[in-house]
C-alpha positions as CSV (number, residue, x, y, z in Angstrom):
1,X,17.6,15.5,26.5
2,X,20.1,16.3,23.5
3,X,18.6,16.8,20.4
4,X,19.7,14.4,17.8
5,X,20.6,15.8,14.5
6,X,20.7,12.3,12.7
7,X,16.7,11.6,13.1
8,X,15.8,8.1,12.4
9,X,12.3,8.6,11.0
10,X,10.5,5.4,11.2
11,X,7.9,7.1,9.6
12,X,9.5,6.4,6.3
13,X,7.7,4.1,4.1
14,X,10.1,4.1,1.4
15,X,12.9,2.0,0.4
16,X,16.4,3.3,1.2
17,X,18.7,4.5,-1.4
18,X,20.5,1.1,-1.5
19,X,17.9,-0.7,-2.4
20,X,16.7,1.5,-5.5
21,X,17.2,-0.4,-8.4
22,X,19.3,2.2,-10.7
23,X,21.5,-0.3,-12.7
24,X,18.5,-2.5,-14.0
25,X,16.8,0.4,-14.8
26,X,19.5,1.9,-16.6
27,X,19.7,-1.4,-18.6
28,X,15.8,-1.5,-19.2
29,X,15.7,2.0,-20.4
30,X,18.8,1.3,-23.0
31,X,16.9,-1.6,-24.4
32,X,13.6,0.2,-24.9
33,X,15.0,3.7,-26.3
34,X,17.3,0.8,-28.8
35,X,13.9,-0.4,-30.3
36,X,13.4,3.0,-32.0
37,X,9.7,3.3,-31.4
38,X,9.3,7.3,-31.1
39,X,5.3,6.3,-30.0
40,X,6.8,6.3,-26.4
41,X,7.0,9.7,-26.6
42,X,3.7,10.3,-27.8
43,X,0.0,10.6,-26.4
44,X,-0.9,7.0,-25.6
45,X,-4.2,5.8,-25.5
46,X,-6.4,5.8,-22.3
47,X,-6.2,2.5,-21.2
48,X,-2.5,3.0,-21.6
49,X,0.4,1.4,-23.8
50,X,-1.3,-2.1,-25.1
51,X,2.6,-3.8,-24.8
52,X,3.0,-2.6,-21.6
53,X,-0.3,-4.2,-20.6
54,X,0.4,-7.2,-22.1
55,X,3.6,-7.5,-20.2
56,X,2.1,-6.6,-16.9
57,X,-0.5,-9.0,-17.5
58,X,2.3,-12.1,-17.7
59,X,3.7,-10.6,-14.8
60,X,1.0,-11.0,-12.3
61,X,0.0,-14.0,-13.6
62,X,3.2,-15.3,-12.5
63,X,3.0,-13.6,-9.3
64,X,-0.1,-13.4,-8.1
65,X,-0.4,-17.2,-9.2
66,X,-4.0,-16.2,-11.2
67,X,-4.6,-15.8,-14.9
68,X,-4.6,-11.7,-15.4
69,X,-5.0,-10.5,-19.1
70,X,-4.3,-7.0,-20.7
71,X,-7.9,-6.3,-21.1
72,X,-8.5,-6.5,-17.0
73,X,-5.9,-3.2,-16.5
74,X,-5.6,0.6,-17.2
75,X,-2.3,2.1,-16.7
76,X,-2.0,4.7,-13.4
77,X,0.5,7.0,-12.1
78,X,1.1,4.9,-9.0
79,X,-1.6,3.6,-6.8
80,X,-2.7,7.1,-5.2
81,X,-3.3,8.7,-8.3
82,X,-5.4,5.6,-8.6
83,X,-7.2,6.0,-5.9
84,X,-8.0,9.3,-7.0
85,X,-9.3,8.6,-9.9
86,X,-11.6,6.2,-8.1
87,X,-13.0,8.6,-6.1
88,X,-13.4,11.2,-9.2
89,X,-15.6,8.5,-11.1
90,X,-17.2,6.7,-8.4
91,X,-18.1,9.1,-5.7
92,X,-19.6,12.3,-5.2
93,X,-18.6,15.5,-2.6
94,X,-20.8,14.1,0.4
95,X,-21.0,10.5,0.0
96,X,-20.4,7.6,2.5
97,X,-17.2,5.1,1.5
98,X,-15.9,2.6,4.2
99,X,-12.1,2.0,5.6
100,X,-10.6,-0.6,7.7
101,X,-9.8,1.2,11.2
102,X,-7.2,1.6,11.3
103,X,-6.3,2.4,7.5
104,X,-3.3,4.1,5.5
105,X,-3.1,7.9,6.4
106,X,-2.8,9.6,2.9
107,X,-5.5,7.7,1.8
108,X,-7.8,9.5,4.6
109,X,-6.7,12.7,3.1
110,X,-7.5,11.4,-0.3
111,X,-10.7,11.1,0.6
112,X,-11.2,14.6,2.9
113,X,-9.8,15.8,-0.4
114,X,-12.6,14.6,-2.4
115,X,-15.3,15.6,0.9
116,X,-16.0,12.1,1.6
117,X,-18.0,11.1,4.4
118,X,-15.6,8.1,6.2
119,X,-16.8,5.6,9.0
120,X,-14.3,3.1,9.5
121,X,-14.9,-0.7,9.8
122,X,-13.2,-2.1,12.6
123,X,-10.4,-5.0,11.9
124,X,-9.2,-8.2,14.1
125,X,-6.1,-10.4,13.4
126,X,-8.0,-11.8,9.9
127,X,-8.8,-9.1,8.8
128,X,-12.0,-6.8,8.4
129,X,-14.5,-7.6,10.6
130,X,-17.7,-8.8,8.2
131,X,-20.6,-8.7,11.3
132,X,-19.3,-4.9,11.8
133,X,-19.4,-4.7,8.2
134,X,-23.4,-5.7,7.4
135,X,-24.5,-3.7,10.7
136,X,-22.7,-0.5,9.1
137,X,-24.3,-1.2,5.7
138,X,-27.7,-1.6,7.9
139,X,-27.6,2.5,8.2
140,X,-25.3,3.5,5.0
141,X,-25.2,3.2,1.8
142,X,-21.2,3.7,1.3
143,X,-20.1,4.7,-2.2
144,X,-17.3,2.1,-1.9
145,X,-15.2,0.0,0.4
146,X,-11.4,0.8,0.6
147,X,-9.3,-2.2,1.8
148,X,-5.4,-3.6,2.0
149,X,-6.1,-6.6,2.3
150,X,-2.3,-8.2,2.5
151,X,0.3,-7.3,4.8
152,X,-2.3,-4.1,5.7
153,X,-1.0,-0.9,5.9
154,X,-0.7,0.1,9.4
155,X,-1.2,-3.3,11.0
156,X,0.8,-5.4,8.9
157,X,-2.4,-7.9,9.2
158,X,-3.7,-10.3,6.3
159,X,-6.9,-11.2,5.7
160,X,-7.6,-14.4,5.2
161,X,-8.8,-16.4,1.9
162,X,-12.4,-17.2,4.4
163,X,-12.9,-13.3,5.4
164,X,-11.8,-12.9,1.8
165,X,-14.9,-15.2,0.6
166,X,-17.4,-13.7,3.1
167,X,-16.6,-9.7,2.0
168,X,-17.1,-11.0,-1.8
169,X,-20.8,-12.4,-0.8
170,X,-21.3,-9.4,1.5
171,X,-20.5,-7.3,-1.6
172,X,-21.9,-9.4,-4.5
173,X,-25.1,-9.4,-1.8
174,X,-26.0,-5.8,-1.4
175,X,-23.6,-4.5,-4.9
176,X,-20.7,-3.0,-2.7
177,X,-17.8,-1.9,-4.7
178,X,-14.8,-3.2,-3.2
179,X,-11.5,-0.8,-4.0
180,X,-8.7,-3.0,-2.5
181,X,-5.7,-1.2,-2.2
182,X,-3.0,-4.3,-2.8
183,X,0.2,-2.7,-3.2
184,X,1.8,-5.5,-1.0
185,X,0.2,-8.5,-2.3
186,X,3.8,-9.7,-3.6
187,X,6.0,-8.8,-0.6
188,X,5.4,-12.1,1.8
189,X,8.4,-13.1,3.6
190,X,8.3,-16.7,2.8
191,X,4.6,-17.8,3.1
192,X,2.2,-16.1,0.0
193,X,-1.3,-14.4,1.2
194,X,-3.8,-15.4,-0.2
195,X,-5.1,-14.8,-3.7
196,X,-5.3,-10.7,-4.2
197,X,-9.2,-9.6,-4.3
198,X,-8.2,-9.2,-8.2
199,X,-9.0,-12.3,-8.3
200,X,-12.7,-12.0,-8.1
201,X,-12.9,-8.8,-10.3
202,X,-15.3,-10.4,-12.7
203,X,-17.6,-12.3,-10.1
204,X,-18.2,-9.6,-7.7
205,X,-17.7,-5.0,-8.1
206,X,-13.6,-5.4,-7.4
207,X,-11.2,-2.9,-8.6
208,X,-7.6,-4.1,-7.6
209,X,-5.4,-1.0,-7.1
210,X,-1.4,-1.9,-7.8
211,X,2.0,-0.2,-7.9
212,X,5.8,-0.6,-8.8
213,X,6.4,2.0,-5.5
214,X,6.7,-1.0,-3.4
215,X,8.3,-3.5,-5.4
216,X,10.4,-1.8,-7.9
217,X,10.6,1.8,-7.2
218,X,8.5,4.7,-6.2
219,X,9.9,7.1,-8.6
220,X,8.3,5.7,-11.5
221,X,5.0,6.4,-10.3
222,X,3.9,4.0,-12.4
223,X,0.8,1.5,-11.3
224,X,-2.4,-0.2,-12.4
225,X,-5.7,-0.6,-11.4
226,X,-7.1,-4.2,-12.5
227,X,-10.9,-4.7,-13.0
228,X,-14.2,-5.5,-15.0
229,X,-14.3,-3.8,-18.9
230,X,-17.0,-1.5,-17.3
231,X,-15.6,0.3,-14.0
232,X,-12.3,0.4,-16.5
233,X,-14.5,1.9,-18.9
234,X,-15.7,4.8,-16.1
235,X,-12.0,5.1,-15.2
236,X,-11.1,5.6,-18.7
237,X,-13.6,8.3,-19.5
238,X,-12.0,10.3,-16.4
239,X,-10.7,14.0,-18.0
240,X,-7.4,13.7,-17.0
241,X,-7.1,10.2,-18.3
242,X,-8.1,11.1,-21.6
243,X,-6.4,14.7,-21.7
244,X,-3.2,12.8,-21.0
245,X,-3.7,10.5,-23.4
246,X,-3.1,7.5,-21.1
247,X,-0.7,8.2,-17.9
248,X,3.4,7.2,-17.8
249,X,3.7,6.1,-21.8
250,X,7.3,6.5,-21.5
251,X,7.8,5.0,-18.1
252,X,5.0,2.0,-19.1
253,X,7.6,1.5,-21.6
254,X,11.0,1.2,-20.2
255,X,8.5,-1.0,-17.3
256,X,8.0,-3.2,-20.5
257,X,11.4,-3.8,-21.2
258,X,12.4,-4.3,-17.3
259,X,9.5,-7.0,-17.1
260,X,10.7,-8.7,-20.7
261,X,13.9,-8.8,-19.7
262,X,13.3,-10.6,-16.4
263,X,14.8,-7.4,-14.3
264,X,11.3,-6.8,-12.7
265,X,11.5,-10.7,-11.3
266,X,15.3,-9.7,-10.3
267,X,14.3,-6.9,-8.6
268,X,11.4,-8.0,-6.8
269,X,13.2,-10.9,-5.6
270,X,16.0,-9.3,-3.7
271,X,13.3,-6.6,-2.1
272,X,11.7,-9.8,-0.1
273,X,14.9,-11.4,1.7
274,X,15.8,-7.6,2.5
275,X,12.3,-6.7,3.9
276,X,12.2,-10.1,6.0
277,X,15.5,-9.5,7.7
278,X,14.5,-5.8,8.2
279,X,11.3,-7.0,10.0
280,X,13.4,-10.0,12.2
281,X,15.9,-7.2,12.9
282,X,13.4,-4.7,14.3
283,X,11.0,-6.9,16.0
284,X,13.8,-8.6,17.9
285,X,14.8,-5.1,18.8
286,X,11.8,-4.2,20.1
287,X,11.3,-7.6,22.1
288,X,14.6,-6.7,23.8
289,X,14.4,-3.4,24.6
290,X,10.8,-2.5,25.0
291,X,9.3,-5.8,26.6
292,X,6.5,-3.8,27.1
293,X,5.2,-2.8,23.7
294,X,2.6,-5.6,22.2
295,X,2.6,-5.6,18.5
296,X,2.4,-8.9,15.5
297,X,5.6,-9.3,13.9
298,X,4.7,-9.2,10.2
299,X,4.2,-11.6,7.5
300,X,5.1,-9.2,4.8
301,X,5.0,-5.5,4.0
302,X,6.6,-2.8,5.6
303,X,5.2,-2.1,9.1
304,X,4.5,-2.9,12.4
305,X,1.9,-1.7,14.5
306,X,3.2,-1.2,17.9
307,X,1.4,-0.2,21.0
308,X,2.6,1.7,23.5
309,X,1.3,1.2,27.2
310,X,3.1,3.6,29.1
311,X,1.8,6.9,27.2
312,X,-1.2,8.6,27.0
313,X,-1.1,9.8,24.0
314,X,1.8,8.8,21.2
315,X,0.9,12.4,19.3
316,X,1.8,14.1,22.2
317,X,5.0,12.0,23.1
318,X,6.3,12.2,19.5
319,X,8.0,15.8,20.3
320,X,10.3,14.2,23.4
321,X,10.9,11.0,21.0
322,X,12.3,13.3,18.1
323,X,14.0,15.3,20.6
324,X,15.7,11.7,21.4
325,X,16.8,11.3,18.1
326,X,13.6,8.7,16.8
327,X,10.3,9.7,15.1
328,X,7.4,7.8,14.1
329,X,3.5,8.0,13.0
330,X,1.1,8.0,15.6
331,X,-1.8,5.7,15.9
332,X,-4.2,8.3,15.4
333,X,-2.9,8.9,12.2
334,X,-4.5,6.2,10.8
335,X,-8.5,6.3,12.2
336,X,-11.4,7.6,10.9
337,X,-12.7,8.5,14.1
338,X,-9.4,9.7,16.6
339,X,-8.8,6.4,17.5
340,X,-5.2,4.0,18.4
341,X,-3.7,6.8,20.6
342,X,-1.3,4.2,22.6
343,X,-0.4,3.1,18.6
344,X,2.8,3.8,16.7
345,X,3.4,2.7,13.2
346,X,7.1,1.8,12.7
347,X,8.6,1.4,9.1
348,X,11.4,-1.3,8.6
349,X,11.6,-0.5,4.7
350,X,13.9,2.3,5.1
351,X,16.8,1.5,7.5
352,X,19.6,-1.5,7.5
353,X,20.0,-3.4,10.6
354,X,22.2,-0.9,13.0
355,X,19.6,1.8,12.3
356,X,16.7,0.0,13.1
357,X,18.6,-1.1,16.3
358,X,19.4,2.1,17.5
359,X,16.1,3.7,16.7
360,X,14.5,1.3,19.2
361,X,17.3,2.3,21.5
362,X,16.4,6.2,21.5
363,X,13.0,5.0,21.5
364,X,13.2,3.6,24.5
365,X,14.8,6.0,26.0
366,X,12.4,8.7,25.5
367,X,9.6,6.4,26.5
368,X,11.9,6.4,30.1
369,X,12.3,9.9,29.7
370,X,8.6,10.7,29.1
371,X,7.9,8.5,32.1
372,X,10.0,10.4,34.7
């Protein structure tokens, strides 16, 4: 098989180039540096820039369709850092947390990084299943729960607003803190997800992780994490938090202007009609060409789960697919326990129509390969 020099790496969860949005931000950062507030460039303080917030929260109010207030968020440096942070202040080297299996990769090695014990939880087509859930929490007491709720990253599932309910009484019931990683809450194709678990982050132990990577641009690394004043308060008392003096002051602040100035809406709002046609584009292509591979078509997000039937193993087929020009994440990726081994993740985010359509191409041509 020739080797391909022009890889097309589904395994890229990123935007393409195209779609990063350089000429708003260039007009959001003019408008903030023209307000003359040298602060910016100052320590900030831990909660992070009080505008900022205050902008944010007007934001997801619109968006997520839910009163948010400045008070319910602390600035991050995108969702991982997040995440990190929540494992710093809410776990301990050698505790128990729960995932979805399967669940996003890096997160896994968040969590080896912090020597977590993980035992995933599995997931159906709404979402995580709650009976697996209360049996697991019959022999462990997890330090927290980490869920994507919408538009899940791998599986592209949702869960819905009634699996939603019953995972807030299963937490409420035996004081479960939920960590619910929502970075793609706001990129439906058409038809919303439900409410984002922020929503109960005053009823029952929620802490709402968000980011601009997926609906603005990664770069910034610029998030939030929404929640009660007193897991905020044990974020906030984090070292690096308050060594920084807050995280991204200048970037919160140019964010401030983008959001004033209606350029976050802008932005956000070309990113969905792209991402749908992406999806339509890819899953056709896979319909067509590789009749045999099952997978959803997505609501939303940037994935789809595929399975592969004819291979043992996707890890050990990925060398002949990347000789054939194509690449991708394996299933097992994304398990707690060495699970999904028929499973590839495919990303739709990165690559415009003709890519997409030829990656399925060499895919399925080293999947005829790999079979002879």
């Amino acid at each position: 098989m020739t080797l391909h020099t022009n890889l097309i790496n589904f395994g890229r969860g990123q935007p393409s180039l195209s779609l990063l949005p350089l000429s708003a931000w260039r007009t959001a950062t003019d408008h903030c540096l023209a307000q003359g507030d040298a602060a910016l460039l100052q320590y900030g303080i831990e909660e992070g820039d009080a505008g900022f917030r205050h902008s944010l929260a007007q934001f997801l109010s619109r968006r997520y369709v839910i009163p948010v207030t400045a008070a319910e968020l602390v600035v991050s440096a995108g969702a991982s850092q997040a995440l990190d942070l929540v494992c710093t202040r809410f776990a301990r080297r050698g505790d128990t947390i729960f995932v979805e299996e399967p669940t996003y990769f890096l997160a896994l090695e968040i969590f080896r990084d912090h020597g977590l014990q993980v035992v995933g939880i599995p997931i159906d087509e709404d979402g995580i299943s709650i009976e697996a859930l209360q049996h697991a929490l019959v022999h462990h007491r997890p330090a927290f729960l980490y869920t994507v709720p919408s538009f899940q990253n791998p599986s592209g599932t949702t869960m819905t607003a009634a699996r939603r309910e019953q995972l807030m009484a299963v937490s409420q019931a035996h004081d479960l803190l939920i960590v619910a990683d929502e970075v793609y809450q706001l990129l439906d194709f058409g038809t919303a997800p439900p409410p984002p678990l922020a929503a109960h982050c005053h009823s029952a132990r929620v802490l709402s992780l968000g980011s601009f990577s997926k609906i603005c641009a990664p770069g910034l690394r610029l998030g939030w994490i929404q929640g009660a004043p007193a897991p905020l308060h044990t974020i906030m008392q984090s070292g690096v938090v308050q060594s920084g003096g807050g995280l991204s002051s200048f970037v919160s602040g140019v964010m401030r202007s983008c959001i004033d100035l209606g350029l976050a809406d802008a932005v956000l709002d070309g990113l969905r009609p792209v991402y749908a046609e992406r999806s339509a584009v890819l899953c056709r292509a896979l319909r067509e060409l590789l009749p045999a591979v099952t997978f959803v078509e997505p609501a939303g997000g940037y994935f789809v789960w595929a399975q592969l039937p004819t291979v043992r193993s996707a890890a050990e087929f990925l060398p002949v697919a990347r000789a054939g020009g194509v690449s991708f994440h394996a299933g097992v990726r994304f398990s707690s326990g060495g699970g999904f081994a028929q499973h590839i993740r495919l990303s739709f985010a990165h690559y415009e129509a003709p890519e997409l359509e030829e990656g399925v191409r060499r895919l399925a041509r080293a999947l005829t390969a790999s079979a002879a």
